[in-house]
C-alpha positions as CSV (number, residue, x, y, z in Angstrom):
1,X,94.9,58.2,131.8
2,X,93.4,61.5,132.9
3,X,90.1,60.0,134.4
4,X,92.1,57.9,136.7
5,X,94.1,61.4,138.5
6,X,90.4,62.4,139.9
7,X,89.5,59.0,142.0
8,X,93.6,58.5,142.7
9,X,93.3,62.5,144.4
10,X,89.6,61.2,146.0
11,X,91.9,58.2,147.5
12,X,94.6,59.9,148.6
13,X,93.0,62.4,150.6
14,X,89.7,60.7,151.7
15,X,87.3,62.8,150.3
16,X,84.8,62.1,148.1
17,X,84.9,62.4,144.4
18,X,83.0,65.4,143.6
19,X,84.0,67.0,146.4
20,X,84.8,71.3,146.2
21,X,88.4,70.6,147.2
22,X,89.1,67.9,144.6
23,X,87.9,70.4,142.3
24,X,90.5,73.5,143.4
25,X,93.2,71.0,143.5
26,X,92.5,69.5,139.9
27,X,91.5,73.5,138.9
28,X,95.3,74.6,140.2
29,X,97.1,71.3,138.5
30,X,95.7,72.6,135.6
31,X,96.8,76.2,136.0
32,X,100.4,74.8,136.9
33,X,100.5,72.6,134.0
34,X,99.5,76.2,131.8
35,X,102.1,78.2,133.2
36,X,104.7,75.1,132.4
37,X,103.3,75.0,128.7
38,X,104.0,78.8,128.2
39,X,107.5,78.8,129.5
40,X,108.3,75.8,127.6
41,X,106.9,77.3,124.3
42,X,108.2,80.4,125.2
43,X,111.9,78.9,125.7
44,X,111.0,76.8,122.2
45,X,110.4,79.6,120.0
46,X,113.0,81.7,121.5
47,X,115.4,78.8,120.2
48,X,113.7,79.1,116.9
49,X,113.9,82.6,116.7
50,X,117.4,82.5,117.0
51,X,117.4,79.7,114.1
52,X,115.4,82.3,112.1
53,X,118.2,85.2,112.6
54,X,120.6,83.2,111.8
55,X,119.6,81.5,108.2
56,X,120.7,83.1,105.3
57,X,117.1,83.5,103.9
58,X,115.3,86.7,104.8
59,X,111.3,85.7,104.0
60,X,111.7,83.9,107.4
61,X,112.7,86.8,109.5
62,X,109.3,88.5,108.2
63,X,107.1,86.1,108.8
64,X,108.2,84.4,111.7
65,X,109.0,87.9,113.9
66,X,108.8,88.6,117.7
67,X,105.3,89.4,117.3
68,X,104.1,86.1,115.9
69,X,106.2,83.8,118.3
70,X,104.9,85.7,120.9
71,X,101.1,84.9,119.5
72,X,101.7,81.1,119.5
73,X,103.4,81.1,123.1
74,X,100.4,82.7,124.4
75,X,98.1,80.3,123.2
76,X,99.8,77.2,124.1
77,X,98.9,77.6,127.5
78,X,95.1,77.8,126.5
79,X,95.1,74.8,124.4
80,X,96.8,72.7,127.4
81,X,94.1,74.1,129.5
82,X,91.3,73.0,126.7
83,X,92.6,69.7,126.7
84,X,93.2,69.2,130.1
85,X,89.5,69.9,131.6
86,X,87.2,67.4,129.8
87,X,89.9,64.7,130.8
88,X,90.2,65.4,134.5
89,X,87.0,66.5,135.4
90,X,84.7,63.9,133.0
91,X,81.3,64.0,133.2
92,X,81.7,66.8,135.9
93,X,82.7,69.0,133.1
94,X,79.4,71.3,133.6
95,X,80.7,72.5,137.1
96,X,83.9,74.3,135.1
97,X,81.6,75.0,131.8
98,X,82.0,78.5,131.9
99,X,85.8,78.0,132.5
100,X,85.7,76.0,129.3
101,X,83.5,78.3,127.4
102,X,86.2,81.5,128.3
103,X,89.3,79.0,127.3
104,X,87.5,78.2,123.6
105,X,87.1,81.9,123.4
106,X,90.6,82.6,124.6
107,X,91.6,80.2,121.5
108,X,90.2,82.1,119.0
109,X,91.2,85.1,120.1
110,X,94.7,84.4,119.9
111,X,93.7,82.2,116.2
112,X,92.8,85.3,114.5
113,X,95.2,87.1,116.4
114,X,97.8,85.1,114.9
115,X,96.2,85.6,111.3
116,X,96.1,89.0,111.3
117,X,99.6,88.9,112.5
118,X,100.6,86.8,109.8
119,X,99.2,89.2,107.4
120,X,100.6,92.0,108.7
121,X,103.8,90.2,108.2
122,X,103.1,89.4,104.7
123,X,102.2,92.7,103.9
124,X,105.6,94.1,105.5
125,X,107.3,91.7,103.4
126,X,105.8,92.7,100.4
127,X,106.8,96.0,101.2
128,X,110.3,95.3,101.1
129,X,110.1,94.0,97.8
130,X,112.0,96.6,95.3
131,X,109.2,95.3,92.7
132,X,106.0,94.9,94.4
133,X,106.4,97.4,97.2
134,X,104.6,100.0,95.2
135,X,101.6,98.6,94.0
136,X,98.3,99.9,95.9
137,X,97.7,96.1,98.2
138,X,97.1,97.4,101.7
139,X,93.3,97.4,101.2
140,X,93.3,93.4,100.2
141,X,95.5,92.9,103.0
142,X,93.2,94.9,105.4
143,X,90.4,93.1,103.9
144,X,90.8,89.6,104.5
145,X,91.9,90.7,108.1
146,X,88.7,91.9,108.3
147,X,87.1,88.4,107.1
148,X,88.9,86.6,110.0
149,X,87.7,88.8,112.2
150,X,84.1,88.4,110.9
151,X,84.9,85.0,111.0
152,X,86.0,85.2,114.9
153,X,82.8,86.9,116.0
154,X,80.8,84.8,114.1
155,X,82.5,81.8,115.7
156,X,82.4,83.3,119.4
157,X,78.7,84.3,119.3
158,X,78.1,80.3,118.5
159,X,80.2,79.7,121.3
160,X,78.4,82.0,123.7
161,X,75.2,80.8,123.3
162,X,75.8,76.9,122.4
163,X,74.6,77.2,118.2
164,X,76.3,76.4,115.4
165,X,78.0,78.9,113.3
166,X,75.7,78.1,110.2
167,X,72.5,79.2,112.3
168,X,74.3,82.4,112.7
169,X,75.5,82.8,109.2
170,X,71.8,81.8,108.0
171,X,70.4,84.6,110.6
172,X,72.6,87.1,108.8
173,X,72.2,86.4,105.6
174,X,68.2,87.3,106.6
175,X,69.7,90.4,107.7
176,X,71.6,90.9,104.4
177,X,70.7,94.7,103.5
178,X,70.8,95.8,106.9
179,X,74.5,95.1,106.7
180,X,75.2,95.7,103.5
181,X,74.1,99.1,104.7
182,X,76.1,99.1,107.3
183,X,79.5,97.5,105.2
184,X,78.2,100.3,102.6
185,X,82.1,102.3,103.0
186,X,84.2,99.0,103.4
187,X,82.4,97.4,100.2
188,X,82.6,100.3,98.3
189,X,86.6,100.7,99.7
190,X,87.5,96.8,99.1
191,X,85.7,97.2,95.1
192,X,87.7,100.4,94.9
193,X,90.7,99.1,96.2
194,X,90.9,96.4,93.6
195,X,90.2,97.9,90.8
196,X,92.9,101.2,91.9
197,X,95.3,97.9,91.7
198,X,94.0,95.6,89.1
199,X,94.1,98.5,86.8
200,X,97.1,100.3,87.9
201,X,95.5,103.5,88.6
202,X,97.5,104.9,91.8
203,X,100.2,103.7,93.3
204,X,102.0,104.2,96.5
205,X,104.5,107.3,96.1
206,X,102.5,108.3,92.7
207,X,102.1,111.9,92.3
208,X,98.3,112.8,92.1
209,X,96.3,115.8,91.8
210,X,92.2,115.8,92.4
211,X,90.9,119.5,92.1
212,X,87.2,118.2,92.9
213,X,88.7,117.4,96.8
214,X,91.7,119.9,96.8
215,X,94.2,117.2,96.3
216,X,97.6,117.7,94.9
217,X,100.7,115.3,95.9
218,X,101.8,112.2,97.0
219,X,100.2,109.3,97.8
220,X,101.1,107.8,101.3
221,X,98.7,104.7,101.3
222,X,96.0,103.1,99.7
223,X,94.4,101.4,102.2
224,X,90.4,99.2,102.5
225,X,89.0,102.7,104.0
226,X,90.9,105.7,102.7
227,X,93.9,107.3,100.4
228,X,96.3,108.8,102.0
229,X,98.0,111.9,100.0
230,X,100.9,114.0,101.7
231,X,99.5,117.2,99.6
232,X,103.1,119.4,98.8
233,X,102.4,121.9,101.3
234,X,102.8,118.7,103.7
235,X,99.5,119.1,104.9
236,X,97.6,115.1,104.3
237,X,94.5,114.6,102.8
238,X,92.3,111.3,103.4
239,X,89.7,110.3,101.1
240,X,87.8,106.9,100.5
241,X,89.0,104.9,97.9
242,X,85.9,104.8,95.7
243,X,86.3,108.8,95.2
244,X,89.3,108.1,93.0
245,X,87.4,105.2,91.1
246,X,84.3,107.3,90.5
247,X,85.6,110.8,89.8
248,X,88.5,112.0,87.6
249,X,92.3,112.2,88.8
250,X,95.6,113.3,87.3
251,X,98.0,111.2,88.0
252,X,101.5,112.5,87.4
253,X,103.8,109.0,87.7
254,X,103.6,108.4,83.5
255,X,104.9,112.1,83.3
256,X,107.6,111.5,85.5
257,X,109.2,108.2,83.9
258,X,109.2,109.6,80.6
259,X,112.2,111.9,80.5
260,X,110.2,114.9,80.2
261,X,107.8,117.4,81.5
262,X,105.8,119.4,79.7
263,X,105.8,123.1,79.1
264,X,102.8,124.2,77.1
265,X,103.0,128.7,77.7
266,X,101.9,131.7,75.4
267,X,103.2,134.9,74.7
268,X,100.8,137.6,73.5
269,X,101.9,139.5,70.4
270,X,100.7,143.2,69.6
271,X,99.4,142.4,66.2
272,X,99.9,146.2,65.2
273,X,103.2,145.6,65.7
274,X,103.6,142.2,63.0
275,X,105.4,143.6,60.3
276,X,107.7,143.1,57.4
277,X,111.5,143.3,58.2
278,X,113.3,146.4,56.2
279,X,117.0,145.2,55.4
280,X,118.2,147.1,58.2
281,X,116.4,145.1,61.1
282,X,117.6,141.9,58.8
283,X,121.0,143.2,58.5
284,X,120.7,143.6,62.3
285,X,119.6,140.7,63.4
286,X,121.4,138.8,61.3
287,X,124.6,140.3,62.9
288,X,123.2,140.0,66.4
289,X,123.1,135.9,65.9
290,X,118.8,136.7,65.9
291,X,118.6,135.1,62.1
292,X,119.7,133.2,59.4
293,X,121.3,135.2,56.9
294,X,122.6,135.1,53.0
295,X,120.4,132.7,50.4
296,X,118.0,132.0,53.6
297,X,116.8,135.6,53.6
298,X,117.4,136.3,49.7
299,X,114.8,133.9,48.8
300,X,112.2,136.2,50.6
301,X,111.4,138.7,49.0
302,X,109.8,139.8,51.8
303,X,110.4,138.3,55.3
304,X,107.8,139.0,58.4
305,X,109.5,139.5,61.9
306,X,107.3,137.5,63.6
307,X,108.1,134.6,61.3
308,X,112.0,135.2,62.0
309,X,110.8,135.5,66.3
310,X,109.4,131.6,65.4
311,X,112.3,130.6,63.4
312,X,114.7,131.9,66.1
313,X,112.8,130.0,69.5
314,X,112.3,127.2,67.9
315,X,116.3,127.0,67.1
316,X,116.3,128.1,70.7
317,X,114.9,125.7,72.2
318,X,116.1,122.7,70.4
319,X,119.6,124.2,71.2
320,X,118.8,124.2,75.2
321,X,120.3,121.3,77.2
322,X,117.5,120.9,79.7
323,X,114.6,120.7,76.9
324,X,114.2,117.4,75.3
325,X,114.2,117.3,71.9
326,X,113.5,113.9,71.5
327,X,109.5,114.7,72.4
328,X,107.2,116.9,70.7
329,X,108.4,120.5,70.7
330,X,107.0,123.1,68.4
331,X,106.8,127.0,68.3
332,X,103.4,127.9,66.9
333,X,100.3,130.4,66.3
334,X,97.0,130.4,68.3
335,X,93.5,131.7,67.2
336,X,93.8,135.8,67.7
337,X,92.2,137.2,70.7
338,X,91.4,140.0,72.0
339,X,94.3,140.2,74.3
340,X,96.9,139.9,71.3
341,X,97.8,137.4,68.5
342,X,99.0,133.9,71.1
343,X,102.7,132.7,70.2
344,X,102.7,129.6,72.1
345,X,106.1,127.6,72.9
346,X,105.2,123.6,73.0
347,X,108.4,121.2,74.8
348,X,109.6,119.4,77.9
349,X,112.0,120.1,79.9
350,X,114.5,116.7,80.8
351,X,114.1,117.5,84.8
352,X,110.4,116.3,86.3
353,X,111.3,117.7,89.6
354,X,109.3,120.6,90.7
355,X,111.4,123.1,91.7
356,X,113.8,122.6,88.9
357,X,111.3,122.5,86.3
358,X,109.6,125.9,86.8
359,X,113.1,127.3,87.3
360,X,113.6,126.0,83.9
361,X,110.6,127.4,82.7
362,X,111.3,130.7,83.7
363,X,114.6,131.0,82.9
364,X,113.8,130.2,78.9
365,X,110.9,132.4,78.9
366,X,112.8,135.4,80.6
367,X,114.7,135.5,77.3
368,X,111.9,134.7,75.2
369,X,110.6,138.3,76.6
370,X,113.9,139.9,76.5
371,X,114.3,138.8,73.2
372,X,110.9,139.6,71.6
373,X,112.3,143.8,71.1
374,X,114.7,142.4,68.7
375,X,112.1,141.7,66.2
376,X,110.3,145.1,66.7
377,X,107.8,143.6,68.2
378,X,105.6,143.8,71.3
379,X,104.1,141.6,74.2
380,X,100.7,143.4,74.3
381,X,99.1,144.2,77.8
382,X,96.1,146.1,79.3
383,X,96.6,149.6,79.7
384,X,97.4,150.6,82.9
385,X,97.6,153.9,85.0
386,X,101.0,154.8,84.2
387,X,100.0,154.1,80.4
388,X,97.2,156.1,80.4
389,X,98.6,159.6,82.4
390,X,101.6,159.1,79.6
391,X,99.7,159.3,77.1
392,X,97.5,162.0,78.3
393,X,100.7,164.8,78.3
């Protein structure tokens, strides 16, 4: 039916048929007929957008969004065109090749526009899921984008220059090293990515700390080429993917979901000062609420105060509503040193959050100093100035 619009327009205005003016007038019908097909589309998928908002089902809203209608509408026109020029101009067709060649590429444009729309889409849908939205996927995502857009160039080059695709794709794969040299970073990121998800590693909103590149906080996005970390001085840090897989990290999500943080601090006791309690400091302390008294402390004959200083933290602690008891806690003795004899105090504390936690932290081991005079003993420290010119009068 199209081949027969070309002699009817010859007919009707006496021209001939390959004529220049045949060839605007068939050239603007075709760019009328373009215009038409966009409104109509447009007008369509506005309709269907509407549809969209309207069902009760929200997997539709994400995928089908302004953005992608807008992606179809845009290349109905083009299509219309495609289809339009081999019919009306026949075996003329190489007098508007270059017009055809720009339409194809017009086509696949908008193709892979549309796909990496539609993964965009997908991946802001996933997002909104309560149980995936936190699993490291942005660099798969970003990855096959980037394979439809390999894809696209491949398939415009063979466009340009009238081969097929597989000639190109064989001339590449000649080439291979040169662009695996050149893909080193996104090869390296898309393995990395992978395995940071496949094996759970890191995941978005994970707390993680990397001393070898100054990194300590949370993660914003794992993407193909890079980690994003808001550090906690809200300064970010950006590192490739593969970093993480190769090196070491601590992440700090595990410690977070398991009721507890830990607290793992020594106090230094001036061994000259470890001694055994006369019945007066027992006496005392036992009247002070510092120790057990009656057949607890008859059964020793004699009874150390830094014993009794264990005893009474450890009761301490277990007694303290922001330590959990339920994990490992423990009051016990390190190797001597030259700084003192190491009391260390082992336990978690029920609040993960920063802030809270080392105000917890503090708070139990400003009474663990207060109360280490009550047992006659002594946190041992370096002499200082003061310490020497007293002891020099």
């Amino acid at each position: 039916m199209l081949e027969k619009i070309r002699p009817f327009i010859a007919d009707y205005i006496g021209s001939g048929q390959d004529s220049f003016l045949i060839d605007i007038i068939l050239l603007a019908g075709i760019a009328a007929a373009a215009v038409a097909v966009y409104y109509i589309t447009k007008w369509a998928l506005m309709l269907l957008e509407t549809v969209i908002l309207r069902s009760p089902t929200h997997w539709d809203d994400d995928l089908l969004n302004p953005r992608m209608l807008r992606a179809v509408s845009q290349l109905s026109p083009a299509i219309a065109v495609n289809w339009l020029l081999p019919g009306l101009f026949g075996d003329n067709a190489e007098s508007v090749h270059w017009l055809s060649s720009l339409t194809s590429l017009y086509i696949l444009w908008a193709m892979v526009r549309i796909l990496v729309i539609l993964i965009d889409n997908l991946y802001g849908a996933f997002l909104k899921s309560a149980k995936l939205k936190d699993y490291a996927v942005k660099g798969i995502f970003d990855t096959f984008k980037l394979i439809f857009v390999l894809i696209g160039v491949i398939v415009a080059i063979s466009i340009l220059i009238g081969k097929s695709p597989v000639v190109i794709i064989t001339a590449l794969g000649a080439s291979a090293a040169v662009l695996m040299l050149v893909f080193q970073d996104t090869i390296l990121g898309l393995v990395a990515s992978i395995q940071l998800t496949a094996n759970k590693m890191v995941q978005r909103g994970d707390w993680i700390e990397d001393a070898s590149h100054d990194i300590n906080g949370e993660v914003l996005e794992v993407s193909l080429m890079a980690v994003k970390v808001k550090n906690w001085d809200n300064s970010v840090s950006t590192i490739p993917p593969y970093s993480l897989v190769k090196g070491s990290f601590r992440n700090y999500e595990p410690m977070r979901s398991s009721g507890g943080r830990r607290v793992r601090r020594a106090v230094y006791i001036d061994v000259n000062t470890v001694r055994f309690c006369t019945p007066e400091q027992l006496e005392a302390l036992v009247t002070e609420g510092f120790a057990e008294g009656g057949e607890a402390l008859e059964r020793e004959a004699r009874t150390v105060n830094l014993k009794l200083l264990r005893t009474y933290l450890e009761k301490y602690l277990r007694s303290h509503k922001e330590v959990n008891t339920s994990l490992t806690l423990m009051v016990r003795q390190l190797e001597p040193t030259n700084a003192g004899l190491p009391v260390e105090l082992y336990f978690f504390v029920r609040n993960v959050e920063w802030t809270a936690y080392e105000a917890i932290a503090a708070d139990i081991f400003d009474h663990v100093y207060a109360v280490i005079g009550k047992f006659a003993l002594s946190i041992y420290q370096a002499p200082a100035g003061t310490d020497i010119a007293r002891a020099a009068k």
